[in-house]
Backbone as CSV, one residue per row, in Angstrom:
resi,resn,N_x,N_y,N_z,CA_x,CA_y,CA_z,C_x,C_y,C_z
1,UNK,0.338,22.623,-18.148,1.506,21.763,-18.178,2.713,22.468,-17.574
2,UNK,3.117,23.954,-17.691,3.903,24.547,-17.479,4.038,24.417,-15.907
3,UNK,2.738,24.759,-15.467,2.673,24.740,-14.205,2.936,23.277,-12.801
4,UNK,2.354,22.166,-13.894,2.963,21.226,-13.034,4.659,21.044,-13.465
5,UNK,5.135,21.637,-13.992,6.553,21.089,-14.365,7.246,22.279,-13.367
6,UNK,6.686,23.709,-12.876,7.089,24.044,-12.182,7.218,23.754,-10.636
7,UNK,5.938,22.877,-10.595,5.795,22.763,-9.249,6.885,21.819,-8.765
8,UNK,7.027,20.931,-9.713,7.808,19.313,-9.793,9.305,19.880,-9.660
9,UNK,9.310,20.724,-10.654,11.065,21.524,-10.226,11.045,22.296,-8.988
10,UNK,10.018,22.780,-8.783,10.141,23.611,-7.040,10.470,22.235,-6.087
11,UNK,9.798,21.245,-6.509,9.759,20.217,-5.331,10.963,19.604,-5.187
12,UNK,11.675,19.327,-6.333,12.496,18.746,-6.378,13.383,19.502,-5.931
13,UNK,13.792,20.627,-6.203,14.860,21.329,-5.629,15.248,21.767,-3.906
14,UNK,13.687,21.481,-3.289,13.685,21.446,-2.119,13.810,20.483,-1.300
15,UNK,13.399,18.951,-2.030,13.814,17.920,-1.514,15.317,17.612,-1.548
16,UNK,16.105,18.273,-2.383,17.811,18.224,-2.856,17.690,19.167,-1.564
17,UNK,17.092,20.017,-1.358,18.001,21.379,-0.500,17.755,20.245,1.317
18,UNK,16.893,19.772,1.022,16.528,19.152,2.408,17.490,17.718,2.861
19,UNK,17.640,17.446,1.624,18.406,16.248,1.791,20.104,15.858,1.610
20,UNK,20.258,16.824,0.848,21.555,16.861,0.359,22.835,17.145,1.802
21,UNK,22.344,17.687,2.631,23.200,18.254,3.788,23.109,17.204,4.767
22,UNK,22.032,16.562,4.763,21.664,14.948,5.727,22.948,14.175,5.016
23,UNK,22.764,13.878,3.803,23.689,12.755,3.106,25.273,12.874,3.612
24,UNK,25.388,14.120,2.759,27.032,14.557,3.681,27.290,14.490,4.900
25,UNK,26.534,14.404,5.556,26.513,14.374,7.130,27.194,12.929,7.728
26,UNK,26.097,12.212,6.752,26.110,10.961,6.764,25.054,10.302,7.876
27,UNK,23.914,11.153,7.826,23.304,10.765,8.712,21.997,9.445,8.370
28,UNK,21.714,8.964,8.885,20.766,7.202,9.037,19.150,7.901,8.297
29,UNK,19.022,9.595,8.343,17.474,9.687,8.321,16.979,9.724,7.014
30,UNK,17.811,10.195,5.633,17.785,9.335,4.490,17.341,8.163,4.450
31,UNK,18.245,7.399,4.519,17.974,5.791,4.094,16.680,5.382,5.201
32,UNK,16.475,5.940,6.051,14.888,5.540,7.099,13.627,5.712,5.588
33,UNK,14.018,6.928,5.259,12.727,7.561,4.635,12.563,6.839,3.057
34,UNK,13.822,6.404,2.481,14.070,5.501,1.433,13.322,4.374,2.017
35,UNK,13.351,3.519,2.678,12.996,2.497,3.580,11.754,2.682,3.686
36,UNK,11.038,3.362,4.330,9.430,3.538,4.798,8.892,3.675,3.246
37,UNK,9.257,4.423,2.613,8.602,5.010,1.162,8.658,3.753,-0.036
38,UNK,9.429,3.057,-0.045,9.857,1.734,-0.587,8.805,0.536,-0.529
39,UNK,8.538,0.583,1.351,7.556,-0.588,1.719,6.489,-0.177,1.155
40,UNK,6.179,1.437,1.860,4.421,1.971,1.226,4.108,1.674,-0.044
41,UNK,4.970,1.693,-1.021,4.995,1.532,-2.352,4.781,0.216,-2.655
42,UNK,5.642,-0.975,-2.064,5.325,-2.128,-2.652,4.145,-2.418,-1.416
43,UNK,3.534,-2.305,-0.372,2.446,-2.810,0.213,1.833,-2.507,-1.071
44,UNK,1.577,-1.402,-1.306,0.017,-0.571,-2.099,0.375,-1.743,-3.579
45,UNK,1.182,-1.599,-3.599,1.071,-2.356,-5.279,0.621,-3.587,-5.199
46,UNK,1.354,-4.174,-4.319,1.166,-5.774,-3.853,-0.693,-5.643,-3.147
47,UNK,-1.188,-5.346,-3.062,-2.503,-4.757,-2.766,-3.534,-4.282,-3.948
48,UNK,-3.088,-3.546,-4.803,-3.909,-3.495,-5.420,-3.712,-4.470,-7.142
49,UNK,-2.621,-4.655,-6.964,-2.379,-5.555,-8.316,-2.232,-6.969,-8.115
50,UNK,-2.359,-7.036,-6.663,-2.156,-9.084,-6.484,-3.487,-9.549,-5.544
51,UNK,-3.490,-8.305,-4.274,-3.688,-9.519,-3.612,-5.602,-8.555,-3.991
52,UNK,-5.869,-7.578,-3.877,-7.162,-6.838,-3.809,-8.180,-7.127,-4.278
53,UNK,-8.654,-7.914,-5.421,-9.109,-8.433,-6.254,-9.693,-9.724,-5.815
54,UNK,-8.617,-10.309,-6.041,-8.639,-11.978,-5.444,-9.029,-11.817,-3.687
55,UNK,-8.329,-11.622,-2.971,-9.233,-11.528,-1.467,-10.374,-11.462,-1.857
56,UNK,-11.332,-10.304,-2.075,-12.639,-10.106,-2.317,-13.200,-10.929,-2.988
57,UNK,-12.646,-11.528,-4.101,-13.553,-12.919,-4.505,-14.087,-13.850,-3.613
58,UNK,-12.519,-14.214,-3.011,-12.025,-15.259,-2.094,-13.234,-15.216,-1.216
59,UNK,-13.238,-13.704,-0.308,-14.460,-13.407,0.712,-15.900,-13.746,0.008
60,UNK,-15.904,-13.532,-0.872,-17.464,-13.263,-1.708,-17.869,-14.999,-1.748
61,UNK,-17.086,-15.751,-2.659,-16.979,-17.217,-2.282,-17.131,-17.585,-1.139
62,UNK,-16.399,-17.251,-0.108,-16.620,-18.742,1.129,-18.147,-17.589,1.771
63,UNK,-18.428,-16.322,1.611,-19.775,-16.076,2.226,-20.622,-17.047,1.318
64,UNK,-20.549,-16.903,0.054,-21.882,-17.517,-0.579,-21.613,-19.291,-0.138
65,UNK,-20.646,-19.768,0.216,-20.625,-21.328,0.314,-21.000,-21.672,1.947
66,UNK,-21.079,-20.429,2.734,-21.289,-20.634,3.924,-22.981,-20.386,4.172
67,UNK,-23.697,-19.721,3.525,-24.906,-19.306,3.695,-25.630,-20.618,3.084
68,UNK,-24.824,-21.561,1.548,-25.445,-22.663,1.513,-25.357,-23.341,2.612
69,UNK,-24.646,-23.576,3.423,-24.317,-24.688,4.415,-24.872,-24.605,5.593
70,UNK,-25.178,-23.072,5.296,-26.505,-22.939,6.796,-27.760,-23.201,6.102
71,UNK,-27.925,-23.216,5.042,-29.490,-23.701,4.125,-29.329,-24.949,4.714
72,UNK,-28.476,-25.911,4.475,-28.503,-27.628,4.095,-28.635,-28.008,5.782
73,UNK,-27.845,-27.344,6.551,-27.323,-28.099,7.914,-28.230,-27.080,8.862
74,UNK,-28.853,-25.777,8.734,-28.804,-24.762,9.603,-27.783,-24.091,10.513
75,UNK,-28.026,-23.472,11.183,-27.231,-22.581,12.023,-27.288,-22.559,13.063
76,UNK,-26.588,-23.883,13.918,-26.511,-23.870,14.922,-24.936,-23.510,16.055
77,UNK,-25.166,-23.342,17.078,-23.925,-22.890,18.021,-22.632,-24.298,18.084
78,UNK,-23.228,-25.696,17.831,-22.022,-26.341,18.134,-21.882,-27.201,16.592
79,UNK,-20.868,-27.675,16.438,-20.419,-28.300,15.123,-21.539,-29.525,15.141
């Protein structure tokens, strides 16, 4: 435990040492990296808590309703 709390304070203090002199600056490459890290975060969530699940049903369904429909009608090239 000790050890991840050190690592987490090493990290953190280097992300302050890295960032802190950008801010004062006032430079745009902050808020980029706020921005990119923000989306990654809500893609992945919105992915695995909404949509990840349900797609794969979704897919699993219309394969199994499509393989009936080549049973009933076959599988041919034109409608």
């Amino acid at each position: 435990m000790a050890t991840i709390q050190s690592r987490l304070s090493s990290m953190l203090e280097s992300t302050a040492g890295y960032y802190r002199p950008l801010f004062r600056s006032g430079s745009a490459k902050p808020l980029w990296h706020i921005m990119i890290a923000t989306s990654v975060i809500m893609y992945t969530q919105n992915y695995i808590f909404n949509k990840g699940v349900h797609i794969q049903a979704a897919r699993k369904e219309q394969k199994v309703a499509l393989e009936e429909y080549y049973e009933k009608h076959g599988k041919s090239g034109h409608h």
